[in-house]
C-alpha positions as CSV (number, residue, x, y, z in Angstrom):
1,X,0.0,0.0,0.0
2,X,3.5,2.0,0.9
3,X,4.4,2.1,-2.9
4,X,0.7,3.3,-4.7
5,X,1.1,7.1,-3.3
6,X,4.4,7.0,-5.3
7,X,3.2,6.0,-8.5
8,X,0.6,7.6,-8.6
9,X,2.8,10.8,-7.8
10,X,5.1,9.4,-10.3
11,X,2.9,9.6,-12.9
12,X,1.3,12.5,-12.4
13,X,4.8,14.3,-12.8
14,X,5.1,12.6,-15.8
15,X,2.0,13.9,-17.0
16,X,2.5,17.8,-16.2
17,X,6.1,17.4,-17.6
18,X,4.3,16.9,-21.6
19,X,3.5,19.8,-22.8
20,X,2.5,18.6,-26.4
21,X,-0.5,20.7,-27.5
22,X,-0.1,23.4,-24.6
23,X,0.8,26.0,-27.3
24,X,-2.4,25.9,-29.0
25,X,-4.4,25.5,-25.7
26,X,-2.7,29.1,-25.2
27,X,-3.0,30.2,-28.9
28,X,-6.6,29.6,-28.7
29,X,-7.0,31.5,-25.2
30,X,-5.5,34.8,-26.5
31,X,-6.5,35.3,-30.0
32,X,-10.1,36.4,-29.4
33,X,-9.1,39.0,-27.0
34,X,-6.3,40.4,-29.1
35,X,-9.1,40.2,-32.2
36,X,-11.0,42.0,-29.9
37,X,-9.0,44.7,-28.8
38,X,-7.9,45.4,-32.5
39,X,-11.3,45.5,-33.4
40,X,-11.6,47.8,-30.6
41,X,-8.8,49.8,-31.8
42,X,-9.7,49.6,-35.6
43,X,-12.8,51.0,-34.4
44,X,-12.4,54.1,-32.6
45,X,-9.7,55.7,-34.9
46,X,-12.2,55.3,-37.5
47,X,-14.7,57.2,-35.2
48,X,-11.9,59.7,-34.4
49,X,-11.0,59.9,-37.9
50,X,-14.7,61.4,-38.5
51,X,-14.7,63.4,-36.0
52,X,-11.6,65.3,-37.0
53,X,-13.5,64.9,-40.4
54,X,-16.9,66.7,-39.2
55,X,-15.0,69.5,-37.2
56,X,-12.7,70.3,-40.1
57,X,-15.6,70.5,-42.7
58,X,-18.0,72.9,-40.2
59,X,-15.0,75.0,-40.3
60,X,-14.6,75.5,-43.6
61,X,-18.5,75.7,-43.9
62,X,-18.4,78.7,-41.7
63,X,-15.3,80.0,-42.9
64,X,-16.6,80.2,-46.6
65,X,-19.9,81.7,-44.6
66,X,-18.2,84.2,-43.3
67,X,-16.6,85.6,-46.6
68,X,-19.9,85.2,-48.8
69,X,-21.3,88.6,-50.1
70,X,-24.7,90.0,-49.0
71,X,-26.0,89.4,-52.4
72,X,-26.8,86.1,-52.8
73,X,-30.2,85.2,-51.5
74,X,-30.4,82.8,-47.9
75,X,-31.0,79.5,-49.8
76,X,-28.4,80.4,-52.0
77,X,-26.1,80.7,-48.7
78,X,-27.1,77.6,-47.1
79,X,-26.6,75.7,-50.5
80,X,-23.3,77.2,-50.8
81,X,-22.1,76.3,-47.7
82,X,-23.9,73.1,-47.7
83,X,-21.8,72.2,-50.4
84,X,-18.9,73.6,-49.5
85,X,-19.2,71.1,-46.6
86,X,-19.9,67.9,-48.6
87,X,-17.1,68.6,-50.7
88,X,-14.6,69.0,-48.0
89,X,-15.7,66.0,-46.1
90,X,-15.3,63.2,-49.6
91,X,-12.1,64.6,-49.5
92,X,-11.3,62.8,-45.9
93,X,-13.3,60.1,-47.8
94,X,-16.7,60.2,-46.5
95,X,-19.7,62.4,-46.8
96,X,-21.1,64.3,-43.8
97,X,-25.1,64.7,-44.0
98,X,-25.6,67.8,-44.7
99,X,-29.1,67.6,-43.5
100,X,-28.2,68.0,-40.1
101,X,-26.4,70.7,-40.4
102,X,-27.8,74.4,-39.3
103,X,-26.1,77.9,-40.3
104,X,-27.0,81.1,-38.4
105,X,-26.3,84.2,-38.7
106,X,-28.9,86.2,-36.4
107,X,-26.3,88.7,-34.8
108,X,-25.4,90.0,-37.8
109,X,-21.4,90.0,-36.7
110,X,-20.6,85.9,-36.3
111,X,-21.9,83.4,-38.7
112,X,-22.3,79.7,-36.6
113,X,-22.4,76.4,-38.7
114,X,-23.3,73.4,-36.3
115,X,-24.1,69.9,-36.2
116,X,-26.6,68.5,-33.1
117,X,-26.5,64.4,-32.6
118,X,-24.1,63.5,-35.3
119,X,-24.1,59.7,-35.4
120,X,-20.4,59.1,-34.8
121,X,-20.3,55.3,-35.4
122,X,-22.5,54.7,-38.2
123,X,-21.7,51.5,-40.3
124,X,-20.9,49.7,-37.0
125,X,-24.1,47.9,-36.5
126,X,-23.5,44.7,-35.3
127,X,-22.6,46.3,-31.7
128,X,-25.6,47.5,-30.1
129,X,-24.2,50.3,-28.1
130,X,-22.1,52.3,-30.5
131,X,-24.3,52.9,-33.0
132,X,-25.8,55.6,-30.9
133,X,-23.1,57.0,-29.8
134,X,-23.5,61.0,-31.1
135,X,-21.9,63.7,-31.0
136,X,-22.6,67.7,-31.7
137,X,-19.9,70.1,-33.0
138,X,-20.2,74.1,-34.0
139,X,-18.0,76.4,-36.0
140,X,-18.0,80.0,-35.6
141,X,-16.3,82.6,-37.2
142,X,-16.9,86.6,-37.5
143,X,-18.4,87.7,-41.0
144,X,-15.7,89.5,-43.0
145,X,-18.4,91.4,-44.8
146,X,-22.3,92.1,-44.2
147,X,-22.7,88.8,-45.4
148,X,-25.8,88.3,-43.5
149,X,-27.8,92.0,-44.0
């Protein structure tokens, strides 16, 4: 009875010293947190990179506001800077909805573009919580001329 503690202990050493397979066991453990945190990654820049996208374009949307002449009727103004803001978002290689963007010009001196509840993460669907994820940004800059009148 002395001597079955032993082999069994005997074995048992011999098993834990095999480590055949143990690589993939670990392999397998990893990966879909590292695929996870690149998606993760992957992500977020892209978010970040519209972001950067959005504020840039209201900029230039109120920028080109702010030098347009007093001629050119309202509609004409919002279409120009509409535009002017569709253009320079393809060229960070996506379109921002113009619909949701508002001009105003009410003081007469500063000319505001803005953007309320911008969807930040659209095309990333299949993760519930992000796709609602918004944001609102504004651009303001001072009317060179009586662009407004």
């Amino acid at each position: 009875m002395g001597e079955r503690p032993i082999m069994k202990r005997l074995n048992l050493s011999r098993f834990l010293r095999h480590t055949r397979g143990a690589a993939i066991v670990e392999f397998a453990l990893v990966v879909p947190i590292m695929f996870l945190l690149v998606w993760g990654i992957i992500s977020f820049s892209r978010a970040y990179q519209r972001l950067n996208a959005l504020t840039s374009s209201l900029r230039e949307g109120a920028r080109t506001a702010s030098t347009l002449d007093s001629i050119v009727t309202v509609s004409n103004r919002t279409l120009a800077i509409k535009t002017t803001i569709q253009s320079f978002s393809a060229a960070f290689g996506y379109s921002v909805d113009t619909s949701l963007v508002t001009v105003d010009a009410s003081n007469g001196a500063d000319v505001k573009v803005a953007v309320v509840n911008y969807p930040i993460f659209s095309g990333i669907s299949f993760v519930g919580g992000l796709s609602g994820i918004t944001v609102s940004r504004e651009a303001i800059f001072r009317c060179e001329r009586n662009c407004w009148d």
